[in-house]
C-alpha positions in Angstrom: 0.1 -158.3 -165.5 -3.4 -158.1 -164.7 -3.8 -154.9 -162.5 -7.6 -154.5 -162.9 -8.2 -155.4 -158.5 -5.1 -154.3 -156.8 -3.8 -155.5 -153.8 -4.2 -152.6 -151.3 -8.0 -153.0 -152.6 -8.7 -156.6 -151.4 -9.7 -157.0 -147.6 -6.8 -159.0 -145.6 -9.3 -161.9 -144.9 -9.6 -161.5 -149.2 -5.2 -161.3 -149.6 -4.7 -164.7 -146.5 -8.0 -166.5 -148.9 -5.8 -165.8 -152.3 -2.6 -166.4 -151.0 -3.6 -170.0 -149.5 -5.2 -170.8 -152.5 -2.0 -170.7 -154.0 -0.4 -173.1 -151.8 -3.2 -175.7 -151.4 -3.0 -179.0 -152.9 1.0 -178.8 -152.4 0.8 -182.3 -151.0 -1.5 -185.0 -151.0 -1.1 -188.3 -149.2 2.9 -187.0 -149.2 2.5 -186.2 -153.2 3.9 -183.4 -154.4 2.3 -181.7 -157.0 3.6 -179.5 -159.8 2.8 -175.9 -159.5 4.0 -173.5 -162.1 5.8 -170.7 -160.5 4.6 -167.8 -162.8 2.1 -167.4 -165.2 4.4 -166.8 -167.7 2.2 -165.4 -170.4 0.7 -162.3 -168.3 4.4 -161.2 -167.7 5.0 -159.9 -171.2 6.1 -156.7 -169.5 7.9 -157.9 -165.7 8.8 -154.8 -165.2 5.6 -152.5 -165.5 4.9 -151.5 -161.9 1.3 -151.4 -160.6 0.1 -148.4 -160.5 0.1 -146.5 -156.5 -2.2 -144.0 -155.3 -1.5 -140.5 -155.0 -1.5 -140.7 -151.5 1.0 -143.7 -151.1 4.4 -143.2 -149.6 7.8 -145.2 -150.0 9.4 -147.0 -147.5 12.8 -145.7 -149.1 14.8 -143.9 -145.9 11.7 -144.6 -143.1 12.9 -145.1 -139.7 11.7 -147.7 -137.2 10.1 -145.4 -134.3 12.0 -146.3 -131.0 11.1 -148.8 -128.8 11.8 -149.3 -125.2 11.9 -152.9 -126.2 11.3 -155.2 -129.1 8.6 -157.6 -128.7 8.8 -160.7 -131.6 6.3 -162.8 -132.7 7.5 -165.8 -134.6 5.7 -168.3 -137.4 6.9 -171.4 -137.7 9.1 -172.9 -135.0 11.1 -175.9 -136.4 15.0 -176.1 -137.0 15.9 -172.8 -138.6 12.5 -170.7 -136.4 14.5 -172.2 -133.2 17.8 -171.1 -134.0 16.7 -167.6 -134.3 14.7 -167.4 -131.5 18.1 -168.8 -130.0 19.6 -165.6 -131.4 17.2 -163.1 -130.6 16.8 -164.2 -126.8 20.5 -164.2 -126.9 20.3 -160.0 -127.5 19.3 -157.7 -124.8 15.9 -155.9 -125.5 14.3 -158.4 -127.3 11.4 -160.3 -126.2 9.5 -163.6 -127.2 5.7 -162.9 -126.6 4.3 -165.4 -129.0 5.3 -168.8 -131.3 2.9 -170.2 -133.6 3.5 -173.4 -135.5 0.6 -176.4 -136.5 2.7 -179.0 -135.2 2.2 -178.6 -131.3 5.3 -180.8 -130.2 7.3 -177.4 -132.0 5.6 -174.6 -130.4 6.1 -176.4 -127.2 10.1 -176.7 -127.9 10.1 -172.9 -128.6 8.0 -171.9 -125.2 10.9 -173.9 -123.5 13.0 -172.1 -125.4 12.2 -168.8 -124.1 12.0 -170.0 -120.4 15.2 -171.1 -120.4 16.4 -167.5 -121.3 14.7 -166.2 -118.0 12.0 -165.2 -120.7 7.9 -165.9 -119.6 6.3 -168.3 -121.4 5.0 -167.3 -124.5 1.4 -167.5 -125.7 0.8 -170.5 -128.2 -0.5 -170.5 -131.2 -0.9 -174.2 -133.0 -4.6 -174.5 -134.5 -4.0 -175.5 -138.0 -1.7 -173.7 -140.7 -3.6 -170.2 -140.1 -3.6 -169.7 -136.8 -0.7 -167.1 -137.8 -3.9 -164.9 -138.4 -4.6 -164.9 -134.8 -0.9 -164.2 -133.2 -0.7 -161.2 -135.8 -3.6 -159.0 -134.1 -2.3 -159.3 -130.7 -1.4 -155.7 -129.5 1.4 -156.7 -128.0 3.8 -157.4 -130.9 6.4 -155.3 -132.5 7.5 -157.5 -135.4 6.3 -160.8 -136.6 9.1 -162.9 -137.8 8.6 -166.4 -140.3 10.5 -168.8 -140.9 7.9 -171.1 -142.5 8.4 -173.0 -146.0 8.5 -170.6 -148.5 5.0 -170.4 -149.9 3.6 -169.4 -146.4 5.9 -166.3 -146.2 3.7 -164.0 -148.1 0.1 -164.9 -146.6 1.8 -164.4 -143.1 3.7 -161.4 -143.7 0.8 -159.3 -145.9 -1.4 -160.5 -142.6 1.4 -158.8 -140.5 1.2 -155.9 -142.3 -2.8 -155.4 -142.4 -2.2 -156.2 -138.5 0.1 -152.7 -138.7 2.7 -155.2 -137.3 6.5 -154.7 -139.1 7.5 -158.0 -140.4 10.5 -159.9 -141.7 11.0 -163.6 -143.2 13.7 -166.2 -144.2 14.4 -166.1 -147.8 13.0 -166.0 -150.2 11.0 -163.4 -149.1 8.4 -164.4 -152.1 8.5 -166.6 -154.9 6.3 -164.6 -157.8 6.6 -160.9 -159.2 3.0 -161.1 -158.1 3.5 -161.5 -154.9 6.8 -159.4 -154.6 4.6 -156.3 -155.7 2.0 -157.2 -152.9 4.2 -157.0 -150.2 5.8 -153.7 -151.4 2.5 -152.4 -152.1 0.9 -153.5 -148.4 4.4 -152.4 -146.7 4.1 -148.6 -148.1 -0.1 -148.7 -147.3 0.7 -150.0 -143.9 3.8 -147.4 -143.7 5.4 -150.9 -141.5 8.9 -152.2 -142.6 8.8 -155.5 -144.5 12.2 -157.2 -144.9 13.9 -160.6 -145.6 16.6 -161.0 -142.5 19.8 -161.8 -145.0 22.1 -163.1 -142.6 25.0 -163.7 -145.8 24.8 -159.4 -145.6 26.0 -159.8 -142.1 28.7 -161.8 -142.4 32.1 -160.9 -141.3 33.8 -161.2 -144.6 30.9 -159.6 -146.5 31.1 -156.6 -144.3 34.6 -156.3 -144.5 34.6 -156.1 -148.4 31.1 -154.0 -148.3 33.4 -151.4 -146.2 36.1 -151.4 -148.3 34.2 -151.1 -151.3 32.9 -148.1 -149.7 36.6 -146.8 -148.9 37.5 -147.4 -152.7 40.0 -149.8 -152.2 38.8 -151.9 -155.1 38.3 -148.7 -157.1 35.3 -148.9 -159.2 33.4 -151.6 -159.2 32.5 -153.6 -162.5 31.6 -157.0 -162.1 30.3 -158.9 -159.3 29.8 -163.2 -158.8 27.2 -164.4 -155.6 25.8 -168.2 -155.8 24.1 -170.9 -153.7 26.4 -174.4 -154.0 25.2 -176.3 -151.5 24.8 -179.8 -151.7 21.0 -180.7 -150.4 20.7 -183.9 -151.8 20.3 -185.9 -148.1 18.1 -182.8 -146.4 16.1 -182.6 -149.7 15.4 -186.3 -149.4 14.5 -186.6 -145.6 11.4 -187.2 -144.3 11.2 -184.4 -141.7 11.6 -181.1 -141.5 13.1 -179.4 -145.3 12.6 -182.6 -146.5 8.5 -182.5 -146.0 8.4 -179.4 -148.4 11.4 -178.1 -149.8 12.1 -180.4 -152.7 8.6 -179.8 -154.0 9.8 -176.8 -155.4 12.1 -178.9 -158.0 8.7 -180.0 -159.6 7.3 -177.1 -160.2 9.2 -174.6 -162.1 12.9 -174.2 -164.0 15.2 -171.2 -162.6 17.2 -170.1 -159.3 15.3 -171.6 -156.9 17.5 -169.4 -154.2 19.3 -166.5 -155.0 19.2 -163.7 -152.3 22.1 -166.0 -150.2 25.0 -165.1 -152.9 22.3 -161.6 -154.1 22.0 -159.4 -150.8 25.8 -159.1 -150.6 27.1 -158.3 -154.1 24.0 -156.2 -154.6 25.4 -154.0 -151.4 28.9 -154.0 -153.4 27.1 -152.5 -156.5 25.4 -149.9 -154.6 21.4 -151.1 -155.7 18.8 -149.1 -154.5 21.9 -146.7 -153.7 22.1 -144.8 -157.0 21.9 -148.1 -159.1 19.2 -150.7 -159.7 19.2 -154.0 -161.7 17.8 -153.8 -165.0 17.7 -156.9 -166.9 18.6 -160.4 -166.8 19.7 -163.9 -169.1 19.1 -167.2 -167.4 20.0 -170.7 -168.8 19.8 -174.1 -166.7 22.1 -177.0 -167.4 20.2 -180.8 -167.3 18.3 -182.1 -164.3 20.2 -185.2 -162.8 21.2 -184.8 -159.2 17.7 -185.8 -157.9 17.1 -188.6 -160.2 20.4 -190.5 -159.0 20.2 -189.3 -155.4 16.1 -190.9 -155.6 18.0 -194.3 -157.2 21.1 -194.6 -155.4 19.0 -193.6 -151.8 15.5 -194.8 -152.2 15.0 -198.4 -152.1 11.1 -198.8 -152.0 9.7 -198.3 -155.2 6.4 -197.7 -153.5 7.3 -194.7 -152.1 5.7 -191.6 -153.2 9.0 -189.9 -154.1 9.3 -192.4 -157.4 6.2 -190.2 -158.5 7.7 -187.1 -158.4 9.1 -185.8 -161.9 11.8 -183.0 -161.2 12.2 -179.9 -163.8 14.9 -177.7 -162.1 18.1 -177.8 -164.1 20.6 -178.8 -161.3 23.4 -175.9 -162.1 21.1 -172.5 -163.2 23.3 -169.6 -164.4 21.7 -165.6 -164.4 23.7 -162.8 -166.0 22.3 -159.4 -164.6 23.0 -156.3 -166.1 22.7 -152.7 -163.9 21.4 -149.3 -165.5 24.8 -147.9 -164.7 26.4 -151.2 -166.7 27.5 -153.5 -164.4 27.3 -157.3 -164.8 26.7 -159.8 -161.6 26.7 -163.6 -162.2 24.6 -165.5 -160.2 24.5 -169.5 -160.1 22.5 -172.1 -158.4 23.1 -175.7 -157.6 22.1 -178.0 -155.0 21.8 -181.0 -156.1 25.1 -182.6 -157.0 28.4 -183.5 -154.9 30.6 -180.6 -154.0 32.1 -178.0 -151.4 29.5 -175.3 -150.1 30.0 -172.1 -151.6 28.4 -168.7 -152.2 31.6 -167.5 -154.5 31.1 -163.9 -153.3 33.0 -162.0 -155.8 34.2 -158.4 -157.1 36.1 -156.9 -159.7 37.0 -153.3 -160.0 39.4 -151.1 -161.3 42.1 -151.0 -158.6 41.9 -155.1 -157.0 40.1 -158.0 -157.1 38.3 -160.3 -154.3 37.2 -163.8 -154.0 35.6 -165.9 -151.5 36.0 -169.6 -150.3 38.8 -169.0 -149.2 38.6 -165.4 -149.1 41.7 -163.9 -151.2 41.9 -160.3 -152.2 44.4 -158.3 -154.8 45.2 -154.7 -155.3 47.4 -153.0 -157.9 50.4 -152.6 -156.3 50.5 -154.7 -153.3 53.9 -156.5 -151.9 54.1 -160.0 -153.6 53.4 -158.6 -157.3 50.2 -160.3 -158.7 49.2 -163.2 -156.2 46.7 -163.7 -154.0 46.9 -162.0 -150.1 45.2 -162.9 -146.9 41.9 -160.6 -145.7 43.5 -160.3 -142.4 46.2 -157.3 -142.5 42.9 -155.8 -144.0 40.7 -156.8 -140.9 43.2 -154.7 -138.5 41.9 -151.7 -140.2 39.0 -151.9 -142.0 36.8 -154.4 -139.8 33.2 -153.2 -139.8 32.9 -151.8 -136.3 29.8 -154.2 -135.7 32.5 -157.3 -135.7 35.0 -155.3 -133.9 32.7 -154.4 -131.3 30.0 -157.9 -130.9 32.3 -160.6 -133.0 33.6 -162.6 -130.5 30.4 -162.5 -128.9 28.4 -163.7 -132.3 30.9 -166.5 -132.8 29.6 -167.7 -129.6 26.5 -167.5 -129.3 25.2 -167.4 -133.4 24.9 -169.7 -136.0 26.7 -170.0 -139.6 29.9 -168.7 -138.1 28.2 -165.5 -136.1 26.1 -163.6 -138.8 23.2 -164.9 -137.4 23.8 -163.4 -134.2 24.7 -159.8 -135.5 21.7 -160.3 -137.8 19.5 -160.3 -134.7 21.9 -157.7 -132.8 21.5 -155.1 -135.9 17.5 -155.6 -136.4 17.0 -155.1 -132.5 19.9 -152.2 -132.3 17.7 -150.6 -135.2 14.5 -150.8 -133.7 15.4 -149.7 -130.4 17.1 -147.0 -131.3 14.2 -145.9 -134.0 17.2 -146.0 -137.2 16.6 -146.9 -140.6 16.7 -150.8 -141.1 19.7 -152.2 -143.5 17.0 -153.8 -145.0 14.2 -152.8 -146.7 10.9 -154.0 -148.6 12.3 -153.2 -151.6 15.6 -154.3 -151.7 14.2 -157.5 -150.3 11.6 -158.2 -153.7 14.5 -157.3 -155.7 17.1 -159.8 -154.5 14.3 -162.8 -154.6 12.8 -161.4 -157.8 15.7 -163.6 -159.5 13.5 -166.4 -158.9 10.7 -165.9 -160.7 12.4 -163.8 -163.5 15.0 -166.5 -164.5 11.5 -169.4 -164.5 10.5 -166.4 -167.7 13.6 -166.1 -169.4 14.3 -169.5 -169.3 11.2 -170.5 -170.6 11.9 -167.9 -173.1 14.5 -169.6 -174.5 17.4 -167.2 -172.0 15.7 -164.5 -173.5 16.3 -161.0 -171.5 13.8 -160.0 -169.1 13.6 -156.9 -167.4 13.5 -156.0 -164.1 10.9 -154.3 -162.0 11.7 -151.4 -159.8 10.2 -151.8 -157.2 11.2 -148.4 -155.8 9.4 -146.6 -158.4 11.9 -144.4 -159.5 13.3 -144.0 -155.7 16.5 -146.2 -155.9 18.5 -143.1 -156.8 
């Protein structure tokens, strides 16, 4: 890794110029283009951090201050921007000042939106792709939320954070080591939180097992399983909305396109950044097919730009990842082939077992002998006192079966109330980092590859 200019020494208009640059030429005349996701060659050594200065502080343990409200500017307004500002107007204390999006017809969705809430009307911001730079100055922003496609999360977020604006994105929260180290880098300068808003880490089950791993009903923990099953196939292959950009990424590089969904909860149950950190990784990917059928079975004209596309993501990607203090985590990746959505969400330790979809749990000595139980005698007492108290409420009013809502409740709570976030900058690089370091082992024949710590020595 070339660390000869450093990012904290390039002027933000000299990070947003770089970081488009990147993205540019993504799609011509509704081409995509490959773009290799790593310069594989300059990563001999992933896990070499750049060096800080002396005067640089972690993020590790900061609190939010307090704020007599939150005030959220969002990037990008489409389907999944909307359905968080749906959450987020849904939570009292939180406040829509501003949407930004180029297409105009969205921005004008979101500012109706708010206004049905009994919010104002937001300010608009929809001239051209960069007109993010604009919304992030405004003094009267707390946090700048995207939810963009994924190559515009780190230009928008790094201009958050030379903005002194605390900042948060869908996942992945970056897509190369490069560009995972930038945002830790410009999140301690700026001394502003940076995080990826994980919703799977707020969902009911997953706090219910996170608690009772902490109550050491599964004993120690050893082995962990997350993934992202999801069959994509029809959203890939629309002509709107995920469809415009998302399955560009297939061209362009061979890995786990999207790990943090099945990562951000198991890496909770292993205590990462806790007194653990990853250390290395194995990935292999199977054959690329689910595309190629889908694009013959579904896509009559052979004029259609799609037929140029040539797709290089193995359809089922499997990463082995190994802890300092020994544990394993599997990790998998598939959305391009017929099945049933799952994240497997997984543990093992030395007293029980759990499994998800449908969620099952076992511990040494329970009634029944060795079969699978229900979670709910284990809801009664050990329901994470966020459920208990907003669940019913979240199941309302939020998305993927409430998370979303308590998402938004616990980043507002937080903020308000000047805690710690759950969420930091660094456990955020580390659960996308997945991405680019599975592209390098797999083009290194599933050799291991290490990973970086991005806390620099501060996970413990």
């Amino acid at each position: 890794m070339d660390h000869s200019k450093r990012p904290d020494t390039y002027s933000r208009r000299e990070l947003l110029k770089t970081a488009v640059r990147s993205t540019s030429g993504i799609t011509v005349a509704g081409l995509f283009q490959p773009l290799i996701g790593e310069n594989i060659e300059s990563f001999a050594h992933p896990e070499n951090p750049p060096i800080p200065p002396a005067t640089r502080k972690s993020m590790k343990g900061v609190p939010f201050e307090r704020h007599p409200k939150v005030r959220f500017g969002i990037v990008g307004t489409g389907l999944r921007g909307r359905s968080v500002m749906n959450d987020l107007l849904s939570v009292q204390g939180a406040e829509i000042v501003a949407v930004c999006d180029p297409v105009l017809e969205k921005t004008v969705r979101a500012a109706k939106l708010c206004r049905e809430y009994g919010q104002k009307e937001p300010a608009i911001y929809h001239d051209g792709p960069q007109a993010f730079e604009k919304l992030v100055t405004r003094d009267d922003i707390d946090f700048v939320y995207t939810a963009t496609p994924w190559e515009w999360h780190v230009p928008i977020m790094l201009a958050a954070l030379a903005a002194g604006k605390h900042c948060g994105s869908e996942c992945p929260i970056g897509t190369t080591l490069k560009d995972l180290w930038s945002l830790v880098d410009a999140s301690e300068k700026a001394q502003k939180h940076c995080m990826q808003l994980e919703n799977c880490n707020y969902g009911e089950t997953e706090m219910l097992i996170n608690r009772l791993v902490r109550e050491g009903i599964f004993g120690e923990v050893l082995h962990v399983e997350g993934a992202y099953l999801h069959d994509l196939r029809q959203i890939l292959f629309e002509n709107r909305d995920e469809g415009l950009w998302r399955r560009a990424w297939h061209t362009r590089l061979n890995g786990n396109l999207y790990p943090t969904h099945g990562l951000g909860p198991i890496a909770s149950y292993l205590n990462i950044h806790s007194g653990d950190r990853f250390d290395y990784l194995v990935s292999m990917s199977g054959p690329q097919r689910g595309l190629d059928l889908f694009r013959e079975k579904n896509v009559e004209n052979k004029q259609d730009p799609k037929w140029k596309e040539v797709y290089i993501t193995g359809d089922h990607n499997s990463t082995l990842i190994k802890t300092l203090k020994g544990k394993t985590a599997l990790l998998q990746h598939d959305v391009s082939n017929p099945r049933p959505y799952t994240r497997h969400n997984r543990l093992q330790g030395t007293l029980g077992a759990f499994e998800d979809y449908p969620p099952r749990i076992y511990v040494e000595g329970q009634a029944g002998g060795e079969k699978w139980a229900t979670i709910e005698s284990w809801k009664e007492q050990y329901s994470h006192p966020l459920w208990s108290d907003i669940g019913e409420l979240a199941k309302k009013k939020g998305g993927h079966g409430g998370m979303d809502y308590v998402m938004a409740y616990r980043l507002v709570q937080t903020m308000l109330e000047g805690h710690v976030p759950d969420i930091d900058v660094y456990d955020s690089a580390i659960w996308s980092a997945p991405l680019p370091l599975s592209e390098i082992s797999i083009a290194r024949n599933s050799a291991p590859v290490k990973f970086p710590d991005f806390t620099r020595g501060k996970y413990k």
